[in-house]
N, C-alpha and C positions, 0 to 999 in steps of 0.2 A: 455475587459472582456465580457459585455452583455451589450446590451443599453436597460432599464430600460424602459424607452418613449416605446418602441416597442410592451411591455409583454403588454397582454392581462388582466388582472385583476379582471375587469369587468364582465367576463363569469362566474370566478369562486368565484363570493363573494366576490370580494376584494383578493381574495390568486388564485398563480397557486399551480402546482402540481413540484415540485421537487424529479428526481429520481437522487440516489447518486452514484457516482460508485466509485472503487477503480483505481485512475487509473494506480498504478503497474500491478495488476492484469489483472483488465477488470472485476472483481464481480461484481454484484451489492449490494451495502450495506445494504440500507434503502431508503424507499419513504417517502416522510415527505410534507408537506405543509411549504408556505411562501406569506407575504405578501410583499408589497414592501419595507417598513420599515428594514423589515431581510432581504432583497437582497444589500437596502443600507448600513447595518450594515456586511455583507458577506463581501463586496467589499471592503470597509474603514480596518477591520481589517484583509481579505483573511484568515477567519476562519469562518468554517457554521455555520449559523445563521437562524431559521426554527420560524414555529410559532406553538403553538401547540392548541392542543382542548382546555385542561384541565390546562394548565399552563400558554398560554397566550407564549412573546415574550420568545425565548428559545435558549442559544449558545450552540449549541453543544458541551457537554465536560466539559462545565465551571466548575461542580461538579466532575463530575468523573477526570477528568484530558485527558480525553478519545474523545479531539480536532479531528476536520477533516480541514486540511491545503487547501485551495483552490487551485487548480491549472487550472481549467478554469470553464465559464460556460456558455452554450450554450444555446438558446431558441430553441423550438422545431416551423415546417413551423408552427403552429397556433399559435404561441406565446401564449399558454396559459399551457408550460410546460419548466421544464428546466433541461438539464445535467449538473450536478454539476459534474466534477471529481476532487475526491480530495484525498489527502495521508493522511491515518486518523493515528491516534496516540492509538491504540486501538482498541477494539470491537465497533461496532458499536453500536448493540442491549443489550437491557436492562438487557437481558437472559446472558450478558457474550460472545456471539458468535461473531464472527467476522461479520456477517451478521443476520442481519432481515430475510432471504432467506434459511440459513442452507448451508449444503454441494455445493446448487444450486449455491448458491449468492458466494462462494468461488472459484467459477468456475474450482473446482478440484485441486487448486494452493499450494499444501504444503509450496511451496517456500514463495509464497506472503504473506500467515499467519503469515512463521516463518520471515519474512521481517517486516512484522507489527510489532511483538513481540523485533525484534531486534533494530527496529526505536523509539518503546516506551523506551526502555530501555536506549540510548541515550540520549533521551531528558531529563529522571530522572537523567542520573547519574551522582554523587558525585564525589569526587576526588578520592574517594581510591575504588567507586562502590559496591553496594551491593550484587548483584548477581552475579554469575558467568558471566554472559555479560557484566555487567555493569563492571567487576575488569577485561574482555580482554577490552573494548572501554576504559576504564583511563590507559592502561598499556601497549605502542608502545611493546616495546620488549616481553613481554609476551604474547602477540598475534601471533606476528611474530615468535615467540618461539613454538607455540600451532601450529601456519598453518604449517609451518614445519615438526614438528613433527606426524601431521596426515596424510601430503602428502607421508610422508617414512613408515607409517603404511600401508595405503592404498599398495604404492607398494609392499611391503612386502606380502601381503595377496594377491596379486595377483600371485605373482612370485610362491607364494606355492598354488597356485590352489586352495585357501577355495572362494566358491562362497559365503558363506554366510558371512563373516568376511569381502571380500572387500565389501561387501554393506555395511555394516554397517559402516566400516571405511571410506566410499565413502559421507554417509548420515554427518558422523562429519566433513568433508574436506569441503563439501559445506556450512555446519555451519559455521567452523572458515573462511571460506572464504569469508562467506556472513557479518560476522562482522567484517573481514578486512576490509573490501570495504565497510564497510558502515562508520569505522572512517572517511575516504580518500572522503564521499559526495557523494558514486556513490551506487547505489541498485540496487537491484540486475535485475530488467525489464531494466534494462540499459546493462546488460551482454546478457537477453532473446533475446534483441532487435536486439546486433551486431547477435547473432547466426543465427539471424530469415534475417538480410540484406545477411549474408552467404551463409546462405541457397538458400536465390531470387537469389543470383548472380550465384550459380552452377547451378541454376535451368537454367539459362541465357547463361550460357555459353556449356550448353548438347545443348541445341536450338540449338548455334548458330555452333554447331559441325555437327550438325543434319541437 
């Protein structure tokens, strides 16, 4: 994960600088301070752990429910900064936003918000789910009943030429598809990414035409 021995600590008082990012996305969520204490407490439970001014040792989430899952973290060449990427469960900022940053720190991702909102939802839900995501993630067949039925809407709306109706029935396909896929463990920077190796590879093979 980070070798601890390495971080600089010293320069910054005892704490580096930790910047958080999302890493479906690529946002940036929040900068936050750590001392070594919350780095060893990061790693042991691969959940952030930050230090703050006014509160002293701090888990991200622990109140709100509003966790950030580690999935790596990097020291910066001076070792006295670090990349946390992590898949947060939630907003990040206090404000409610998904980001500390605004629109900036969202990096314009409709996707990766409603991916956040879709992964929160998971982790709350119930057997019989409370909200309507929560009642397709406990209900195989009625999901599969909902992706279905949006994917024949969508053509539907297409075949009749309404521009405005297949977007919109376009906008609910990627919905119920994104919460397909996310019963099944897969989210959706896992779909962005095969598109994006796609992408390099036509880009590879115009070259190699060329």
């Amino acid at each position: 994960m980070i070798d601890l021995e390495r971080l600089d600590f010293a320069k910054g008082d005892g704490f580096v600088t930790v910047v958080c990012q999302d890493h479906r996305t690529g946002g940036v969520l929040m900068v936050a301070r750590a001392d070594r204490e919350a780095l060893e407490r990061t790693i042991a439970t691969s959940e952030m752990h930050y230090h703050s001014r006014t509160r002293g040792p701090w888990h991200k989430g622990a109140t709100s429910g509003n966790v950030q899952r580690v999935v790596s973290l990097t020291a910066d060449c001076d070792n006295d900064a670090v990349l946390a990427r992590v898949i947060p469960v939630g907003p990040a900022c206090h404000t409610g936003a998904v980001s500390c940053f605004g629109d900036a720190g969202e990096a314009g991702d409709a996707t990766g918000a409603l991916q956040q909102v879709v992964s929160s939802r998971q982790v709350s839900a119930g057997p019989t789910g409370e909200s309507y995501t929560q009642r397709l993630l406990a209900d195989r067949n009625l999901r599969l009943k909902k992706l279905g039925e949006e994917a024949s809407e969508l053509a539907v709306a297409c075949a009749d030429g309404d521009a405005s109706r297949a977007t919109a029935e376009a906008a609910d396909l990627v919905y119920h598809a994104m919460v397909a896929l996310t019963a099944l463990g897969v989210e959706w920077h896992h779909v962005q990414r095969v598109l994006t190796e796609r992408q390099q590879g036509t880009k590879a093979s115009v070259k190699r035409e060329a």
